[in-house]
DOTI-312507 format. One record per atom (N, C-alpha, C, O, CB): residue in one letter; x, y, z. Coordinates in pm, whole numbers, plus 50000, padded with zeros to 5 digits. Glycine has a CB too. Layout:
! residues N
AXYZ
...
END
This chain:
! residues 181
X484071687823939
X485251691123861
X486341681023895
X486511678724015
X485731705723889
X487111674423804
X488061665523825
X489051673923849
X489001686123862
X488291655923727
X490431663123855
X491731665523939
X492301675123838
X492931685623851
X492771651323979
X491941668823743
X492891678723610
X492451691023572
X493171700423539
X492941672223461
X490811690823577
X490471707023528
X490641719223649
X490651731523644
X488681707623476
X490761710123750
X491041717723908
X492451721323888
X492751733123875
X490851706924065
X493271712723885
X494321720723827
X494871727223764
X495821733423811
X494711719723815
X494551728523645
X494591738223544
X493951752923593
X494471764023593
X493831732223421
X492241747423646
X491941768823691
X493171772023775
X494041780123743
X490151774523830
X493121762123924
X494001767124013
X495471779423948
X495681791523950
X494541752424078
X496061768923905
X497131770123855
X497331787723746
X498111797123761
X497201755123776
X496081784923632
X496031793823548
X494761803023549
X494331809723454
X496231787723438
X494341802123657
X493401812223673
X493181821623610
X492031822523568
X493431816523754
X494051831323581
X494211846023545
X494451842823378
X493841850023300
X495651855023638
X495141834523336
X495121833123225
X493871836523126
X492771834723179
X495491822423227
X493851840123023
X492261841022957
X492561838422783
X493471839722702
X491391860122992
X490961833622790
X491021830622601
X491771822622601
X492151814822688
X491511841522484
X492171824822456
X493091815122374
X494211807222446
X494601795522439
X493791823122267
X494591818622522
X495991813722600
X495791801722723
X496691794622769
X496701828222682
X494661801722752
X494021788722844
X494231775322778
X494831765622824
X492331789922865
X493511776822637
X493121765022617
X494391760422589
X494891749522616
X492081762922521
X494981773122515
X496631760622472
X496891756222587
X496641744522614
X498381767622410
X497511765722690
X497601753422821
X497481743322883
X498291736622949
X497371753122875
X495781741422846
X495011728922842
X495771718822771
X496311708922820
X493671730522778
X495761723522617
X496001716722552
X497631706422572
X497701694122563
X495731724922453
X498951717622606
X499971713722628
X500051706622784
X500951698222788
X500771724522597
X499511707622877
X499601701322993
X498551684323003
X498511677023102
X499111714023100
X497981682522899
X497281673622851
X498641660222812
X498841648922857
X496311681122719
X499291668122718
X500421659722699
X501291650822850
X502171642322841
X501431670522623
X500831655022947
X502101654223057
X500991648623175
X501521641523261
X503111672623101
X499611650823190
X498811647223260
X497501640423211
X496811643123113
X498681656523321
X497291628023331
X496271618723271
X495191626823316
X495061632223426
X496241602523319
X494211627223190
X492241632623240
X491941621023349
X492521610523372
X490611630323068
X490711627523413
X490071616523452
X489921602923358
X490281592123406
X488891621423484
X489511603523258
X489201593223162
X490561583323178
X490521571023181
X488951600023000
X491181587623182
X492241580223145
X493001577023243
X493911569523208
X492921585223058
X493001580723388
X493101574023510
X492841563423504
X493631554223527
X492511577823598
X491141561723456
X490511548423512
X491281540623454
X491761543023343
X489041544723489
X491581525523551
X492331518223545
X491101505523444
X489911503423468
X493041516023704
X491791500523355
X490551494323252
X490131477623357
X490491476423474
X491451489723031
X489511469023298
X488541459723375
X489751450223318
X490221455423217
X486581457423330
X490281440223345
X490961427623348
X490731420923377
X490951416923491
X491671425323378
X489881412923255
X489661396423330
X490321384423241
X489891372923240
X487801391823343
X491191388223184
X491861378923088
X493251380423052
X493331387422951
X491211379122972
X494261377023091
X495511380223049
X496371372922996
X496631363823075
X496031384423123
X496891372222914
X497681364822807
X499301366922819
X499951377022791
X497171370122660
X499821352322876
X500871353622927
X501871344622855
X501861332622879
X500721351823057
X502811350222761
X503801341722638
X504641338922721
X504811347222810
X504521349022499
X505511325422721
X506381321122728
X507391308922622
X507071298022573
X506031319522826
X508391315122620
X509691306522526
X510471301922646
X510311302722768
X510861317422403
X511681295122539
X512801289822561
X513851301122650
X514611299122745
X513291285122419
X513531313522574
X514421326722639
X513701334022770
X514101343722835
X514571339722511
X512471326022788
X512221333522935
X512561322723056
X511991312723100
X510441339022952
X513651329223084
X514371319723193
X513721321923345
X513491312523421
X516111323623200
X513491333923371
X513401334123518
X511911353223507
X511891363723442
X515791336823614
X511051346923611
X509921356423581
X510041364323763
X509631358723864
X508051345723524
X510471373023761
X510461382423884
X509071383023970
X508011387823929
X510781397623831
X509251377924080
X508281375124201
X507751390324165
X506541388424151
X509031371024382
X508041406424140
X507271412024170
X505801409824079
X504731413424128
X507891422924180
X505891404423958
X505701401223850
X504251393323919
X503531389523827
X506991393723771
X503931391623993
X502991378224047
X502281386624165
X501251383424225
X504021361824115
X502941396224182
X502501408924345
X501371413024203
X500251408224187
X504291428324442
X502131424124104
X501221429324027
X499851424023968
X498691428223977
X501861432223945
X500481412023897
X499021406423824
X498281400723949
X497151397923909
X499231392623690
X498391397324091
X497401392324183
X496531401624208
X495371398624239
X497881387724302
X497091418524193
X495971428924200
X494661429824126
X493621435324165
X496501439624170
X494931422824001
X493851419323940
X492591403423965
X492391392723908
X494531419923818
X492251408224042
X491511402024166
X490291393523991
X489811399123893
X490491419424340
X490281381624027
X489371374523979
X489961370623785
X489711360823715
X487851384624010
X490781383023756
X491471376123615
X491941361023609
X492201354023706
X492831383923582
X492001357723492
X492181346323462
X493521347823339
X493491353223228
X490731340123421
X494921339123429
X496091342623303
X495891325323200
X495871313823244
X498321345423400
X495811329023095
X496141325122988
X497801323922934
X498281328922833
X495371332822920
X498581314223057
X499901309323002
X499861299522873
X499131289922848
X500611301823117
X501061306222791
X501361296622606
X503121296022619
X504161302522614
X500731310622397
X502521282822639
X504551283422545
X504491283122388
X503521280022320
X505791265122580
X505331285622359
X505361285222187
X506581281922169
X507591287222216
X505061299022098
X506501271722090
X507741264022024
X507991270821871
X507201269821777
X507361245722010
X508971276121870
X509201284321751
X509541273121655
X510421264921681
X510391296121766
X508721272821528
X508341266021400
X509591269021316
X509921261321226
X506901271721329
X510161277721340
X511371285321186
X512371276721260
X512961268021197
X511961308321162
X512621278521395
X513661270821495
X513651254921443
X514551247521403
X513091271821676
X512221253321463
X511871235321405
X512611235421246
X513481227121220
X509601230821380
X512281243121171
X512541238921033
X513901242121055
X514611232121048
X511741245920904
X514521252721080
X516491249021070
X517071240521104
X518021236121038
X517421255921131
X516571234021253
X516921221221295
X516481209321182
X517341201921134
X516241219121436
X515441208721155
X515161195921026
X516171196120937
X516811185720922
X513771197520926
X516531208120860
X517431210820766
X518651207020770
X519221202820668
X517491221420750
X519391207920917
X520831207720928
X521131191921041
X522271188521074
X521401225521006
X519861184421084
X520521175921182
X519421163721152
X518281167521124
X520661182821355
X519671149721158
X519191135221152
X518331137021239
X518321146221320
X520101123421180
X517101123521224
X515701126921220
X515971123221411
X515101128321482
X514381115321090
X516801117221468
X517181114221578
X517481122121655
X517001122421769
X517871107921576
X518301130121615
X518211144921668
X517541158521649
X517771168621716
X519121148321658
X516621157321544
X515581164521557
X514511163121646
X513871173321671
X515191164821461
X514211153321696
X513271146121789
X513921146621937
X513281145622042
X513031130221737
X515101148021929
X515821145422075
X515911164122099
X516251167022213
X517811134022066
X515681174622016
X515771186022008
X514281188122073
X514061195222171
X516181191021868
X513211180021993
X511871189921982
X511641183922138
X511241191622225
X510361186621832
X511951167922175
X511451163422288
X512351177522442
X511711181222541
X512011142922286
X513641181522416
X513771186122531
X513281203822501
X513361212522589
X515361182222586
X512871205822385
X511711218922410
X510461216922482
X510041224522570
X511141224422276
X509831205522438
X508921207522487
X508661201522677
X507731201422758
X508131202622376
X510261196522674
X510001191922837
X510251202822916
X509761203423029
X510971179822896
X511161214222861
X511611226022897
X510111234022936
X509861238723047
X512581232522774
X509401234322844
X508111240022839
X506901237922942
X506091245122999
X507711236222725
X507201224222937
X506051216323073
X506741221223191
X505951224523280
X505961195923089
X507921222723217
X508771223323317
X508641241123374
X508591245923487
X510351217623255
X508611246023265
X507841265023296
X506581267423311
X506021276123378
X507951276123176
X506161259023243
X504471259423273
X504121258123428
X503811266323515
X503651245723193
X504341241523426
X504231243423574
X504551249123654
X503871249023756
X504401238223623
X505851257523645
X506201262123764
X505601276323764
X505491283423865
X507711261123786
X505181280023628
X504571290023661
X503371292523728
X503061300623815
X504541294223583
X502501280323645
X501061282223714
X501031280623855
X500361288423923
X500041272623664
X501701270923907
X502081270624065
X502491281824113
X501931283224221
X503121261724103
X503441294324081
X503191304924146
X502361316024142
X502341324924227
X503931308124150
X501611315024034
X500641323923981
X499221317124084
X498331322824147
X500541322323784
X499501304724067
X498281303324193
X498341304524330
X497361304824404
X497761291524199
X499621305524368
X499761305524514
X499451324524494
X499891330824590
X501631297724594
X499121328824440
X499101344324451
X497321343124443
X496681351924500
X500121354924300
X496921337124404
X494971334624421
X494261337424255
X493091340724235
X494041351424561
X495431334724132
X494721339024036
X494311327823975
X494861318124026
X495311347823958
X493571324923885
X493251315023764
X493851310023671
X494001318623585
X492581318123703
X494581293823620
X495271299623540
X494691288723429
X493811280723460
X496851301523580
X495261289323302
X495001281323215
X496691276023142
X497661283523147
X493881289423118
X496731264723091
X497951267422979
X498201257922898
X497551247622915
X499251270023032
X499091258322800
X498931252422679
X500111255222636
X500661266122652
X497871256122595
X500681243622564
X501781242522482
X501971239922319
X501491229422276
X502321233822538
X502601248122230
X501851241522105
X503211253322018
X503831263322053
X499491245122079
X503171248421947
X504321250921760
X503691258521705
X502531256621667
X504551237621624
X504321268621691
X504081283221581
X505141290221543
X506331287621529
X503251295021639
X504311302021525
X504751313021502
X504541322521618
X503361325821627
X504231316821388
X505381328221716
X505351333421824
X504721347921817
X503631350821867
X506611332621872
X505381355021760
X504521371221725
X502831368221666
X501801370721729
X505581381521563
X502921362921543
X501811362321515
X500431352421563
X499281352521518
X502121362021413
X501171342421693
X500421334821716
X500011345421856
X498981342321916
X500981319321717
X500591354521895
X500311361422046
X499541371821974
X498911379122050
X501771367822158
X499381375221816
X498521388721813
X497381380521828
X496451384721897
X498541399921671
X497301369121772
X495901363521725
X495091357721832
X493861356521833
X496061352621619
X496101353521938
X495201357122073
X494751365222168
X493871363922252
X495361353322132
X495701376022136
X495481382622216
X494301390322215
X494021398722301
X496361387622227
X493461387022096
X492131395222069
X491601388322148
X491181397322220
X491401396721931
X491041373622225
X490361369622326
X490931374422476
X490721366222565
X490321355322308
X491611386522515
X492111390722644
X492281399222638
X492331404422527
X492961387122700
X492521407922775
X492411421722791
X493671427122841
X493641439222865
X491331425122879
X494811421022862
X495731424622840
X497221416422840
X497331407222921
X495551432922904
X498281419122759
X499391407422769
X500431412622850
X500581424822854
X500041402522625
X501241404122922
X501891401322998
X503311397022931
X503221384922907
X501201393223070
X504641402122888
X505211395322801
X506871400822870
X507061410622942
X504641399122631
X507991390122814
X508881390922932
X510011398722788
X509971396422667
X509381371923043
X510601405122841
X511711416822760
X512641408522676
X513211413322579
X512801426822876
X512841391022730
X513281383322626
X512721374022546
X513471367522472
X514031378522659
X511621372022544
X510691365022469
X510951369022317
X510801379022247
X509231368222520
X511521353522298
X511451352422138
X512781353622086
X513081351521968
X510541363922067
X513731357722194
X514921356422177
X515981366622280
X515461377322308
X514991358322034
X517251364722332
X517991370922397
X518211383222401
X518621388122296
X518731367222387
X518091389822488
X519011404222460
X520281409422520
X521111402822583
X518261414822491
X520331423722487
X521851427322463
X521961439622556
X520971443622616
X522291431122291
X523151445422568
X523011455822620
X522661469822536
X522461481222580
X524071455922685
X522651464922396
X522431475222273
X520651471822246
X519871479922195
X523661470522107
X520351459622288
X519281458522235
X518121454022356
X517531443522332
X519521449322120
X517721462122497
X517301456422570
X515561448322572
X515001445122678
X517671464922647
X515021446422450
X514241444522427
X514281431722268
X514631434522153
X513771457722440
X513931421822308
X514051413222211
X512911418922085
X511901425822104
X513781397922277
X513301415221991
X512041418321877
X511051416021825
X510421422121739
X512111418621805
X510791403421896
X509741404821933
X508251412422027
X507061415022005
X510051398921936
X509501413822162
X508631420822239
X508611434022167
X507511439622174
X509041421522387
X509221438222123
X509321451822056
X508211456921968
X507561467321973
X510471451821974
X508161441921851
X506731443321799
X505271444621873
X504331452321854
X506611432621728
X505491434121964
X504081436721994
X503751447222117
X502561448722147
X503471423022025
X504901455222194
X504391465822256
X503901476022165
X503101484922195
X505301470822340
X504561473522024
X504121486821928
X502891484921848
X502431493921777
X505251490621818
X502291471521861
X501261468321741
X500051465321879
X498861468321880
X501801451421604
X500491461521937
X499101454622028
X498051465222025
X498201477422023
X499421450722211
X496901457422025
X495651470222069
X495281468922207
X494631477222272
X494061469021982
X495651460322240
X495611461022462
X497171463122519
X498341462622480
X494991439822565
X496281466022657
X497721469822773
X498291456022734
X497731445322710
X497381472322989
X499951460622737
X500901449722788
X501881455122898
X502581465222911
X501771443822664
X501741448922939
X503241449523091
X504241439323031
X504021427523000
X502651441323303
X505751448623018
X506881440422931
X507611441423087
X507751451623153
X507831449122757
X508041426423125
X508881424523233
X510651420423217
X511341418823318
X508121413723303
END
């Protein structure tokens, strides 16, 4: 007998019939089954980074090292709509002097990330490349088992809005765990 159905007789012993199961049923809401304890298998994690993730919290590197043998999948993404407003409004000299310090910004997080992500013993991979940020993180994220994504990714937040909207979307659409930092 698991933790949960042990608790429930304990608890409602005397209870009978009908009036059990609702119990069941309503304390279900508030407590994990066994099933759903188990902590799922992670060997792939998909880790977005922009322009707006400035600084990634050391505990942030304690957690994902628990996942002993995963492999993170760091992306910067150079936002494409960002590229085209800049084309629109500024000379081809400074469009280039724009895209060159994104993407040095980018090498410059990368590395420093994978360097602490490895001093923690994990795997890492990474890649830099022009999109579409939401839809380029759903479409990978089907090769991984879970994303990793920072509360400002994709753009700043507020004290009204502590969750950029991106991250917003994809804690609500993803079909895997994400940890929003």
């Amino acid at each position: 007998m698991g933790y949960f159905a042990s608790l429930i007789q304990r608890k409602f012993k005397d209870v009978a019939g009908k009036r059990y199961d609702t119990v069941v049923k309503e304390y279900r809401e508030f407590l994990l089954t066994e099933e759903e304890a188990v902590v799922p298998e992670v060997a792939s994690i998909l880790m977005p980074l922009d322009y707006f993730v400035k600084e990634i919290p050391p505990a942030l590197y304690e957690t994902l090292s628990t996942y002993k043998g995963a492999t993170v999948s760091l992306v910067y993404i150079i936002d494409m709509e960002v590229i085209r407003i800049v084309e629109d409004s500024l000379d081809e000299a400074a469009i280039q002097d724009f895209k060159q310090k994104r993407e040095n910004f980018g090498e410059e997080l990368l590395k420093q990330t994978v360097s602490e992500l490895e001093a923690e013993g994990l795997s890492v991979k990474s890649r830099l490349f022009s999109g579409k940020k939401y839809e380029n993180i759903l479409e990978l994220a089907g090769d991984h088992d879970m994303i990793v994504v920072s509360k400002q990714y994709g753009a700043s937040t507020t004290e009204i809005s502590p969750l950029s909207s991106v991250t917003l979307k994809l804690a609500q659409t993803a079909d895997i765990p994400i940890i929003v930092y």
